[in-house]
N, C-alpha and C positions, 0 to 999 in steps of 0.2 A: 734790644737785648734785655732778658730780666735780670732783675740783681743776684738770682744765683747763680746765672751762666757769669757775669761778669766773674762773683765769687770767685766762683770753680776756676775761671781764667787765672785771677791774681794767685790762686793758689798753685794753679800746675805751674804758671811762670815761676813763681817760686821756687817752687819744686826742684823744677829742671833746671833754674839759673843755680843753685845748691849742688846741683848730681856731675853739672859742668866743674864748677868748682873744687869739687872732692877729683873729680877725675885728674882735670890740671894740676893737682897738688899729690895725685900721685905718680900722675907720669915724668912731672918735671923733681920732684921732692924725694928721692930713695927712700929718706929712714921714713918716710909716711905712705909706705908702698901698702900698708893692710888697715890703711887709716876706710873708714865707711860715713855715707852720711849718716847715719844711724849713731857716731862717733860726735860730730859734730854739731845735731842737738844737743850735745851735754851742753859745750863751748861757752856759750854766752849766759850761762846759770852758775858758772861758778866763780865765785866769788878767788880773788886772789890773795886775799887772807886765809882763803879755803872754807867750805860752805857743806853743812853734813849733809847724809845720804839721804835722809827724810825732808828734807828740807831740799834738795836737788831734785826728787823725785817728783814733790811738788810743783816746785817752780815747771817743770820739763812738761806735769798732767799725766803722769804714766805710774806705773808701780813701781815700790821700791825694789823687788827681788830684780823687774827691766833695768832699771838705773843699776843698781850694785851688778849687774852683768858687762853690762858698758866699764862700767868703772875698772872692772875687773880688768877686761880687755885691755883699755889705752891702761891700767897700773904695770902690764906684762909689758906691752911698748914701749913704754918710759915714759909717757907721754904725763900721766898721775902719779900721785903720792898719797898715803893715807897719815897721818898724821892724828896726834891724840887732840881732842878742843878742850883746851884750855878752862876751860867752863863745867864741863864735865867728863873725868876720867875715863867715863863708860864710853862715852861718844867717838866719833872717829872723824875727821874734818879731812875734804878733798881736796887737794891744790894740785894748781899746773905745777911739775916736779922742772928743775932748770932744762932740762934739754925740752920739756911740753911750752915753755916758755918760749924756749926758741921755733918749737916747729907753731905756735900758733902766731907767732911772728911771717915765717915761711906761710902760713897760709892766709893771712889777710896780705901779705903782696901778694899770691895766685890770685888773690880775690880781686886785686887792683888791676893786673894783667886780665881775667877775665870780662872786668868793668869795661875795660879799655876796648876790649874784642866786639862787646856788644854795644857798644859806644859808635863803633865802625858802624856795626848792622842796620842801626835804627839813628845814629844823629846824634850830636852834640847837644843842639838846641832841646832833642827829644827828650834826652836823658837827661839834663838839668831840669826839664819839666817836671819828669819822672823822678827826682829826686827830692825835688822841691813838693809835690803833692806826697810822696808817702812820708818826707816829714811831717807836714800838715797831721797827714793821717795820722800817725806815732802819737803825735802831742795831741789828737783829740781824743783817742783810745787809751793814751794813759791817765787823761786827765777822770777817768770813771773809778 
């Protein structure tokens, strides 16, 4: 296989191991019944001091008006809060609001039930494999 068929591989798994997870968290999860993955690229860029719009939009690689739409969304939810920074009265800082706290709580256990599902699929041994190379990978991709 060439390396961008593998690519492409690691990236649909991804994908789909994501679209599973947003699913199980809104089948099993009510108040995250209009939660999307599209929601869940914010997740891991924002910071819990709260992190601005420019600065989210960045980290995420997309435009600011895309991000402040998402923001928008999960702020209607409950899921966000806009809040002033500190630093600059003009600026506006995002944070998970207490009940987004709680539901991204709720969704890294769907993440752990869904670990667990594909754990059955492919193996114990497989998936410590598979966990222990993409850390490998983590730590040599951020070391750049």
């Amino acid at each position: 296989r060439t390396s961008a068929m593998r690519l492409s591989g690691w990236i649909k798994a991804a994908r789909l191991a994501n679209e599973r997870a947003v699913a199980h968290v809104r089948a099993t999860r009510p108040r995250s019944a209009n939660l999307r993955t599209a929601h869940t690229a914010l997740f891991p860029h924002i910071d819990l001091e709260g992190t601005r719009l420019t600065e989210l939009a960045r980290r995420v690689g997309t435009s600011k008006q895309a991000v402040a739409q998402l923001v928008d969304e999960l702020e209607a939810m409950g899921a966000l809060e806009k809040h002033p920074d500190p630093e600059d009265g003009r600026a506006k800082r995002i944070r998970f609001s207490e009940a987004g706290q709680h539901a991204l709580l709720d969704g890294l256990e769907a993440l752990e039930e869904v670990e667990a599902e594909l754990t059955r699929h492919i193996g114990e041994r497989r998936m410590l494999s598979l966990w222990g190379a993409l850390t490998k990978l983590l730590e040599a991709l951020e070391e750049e």
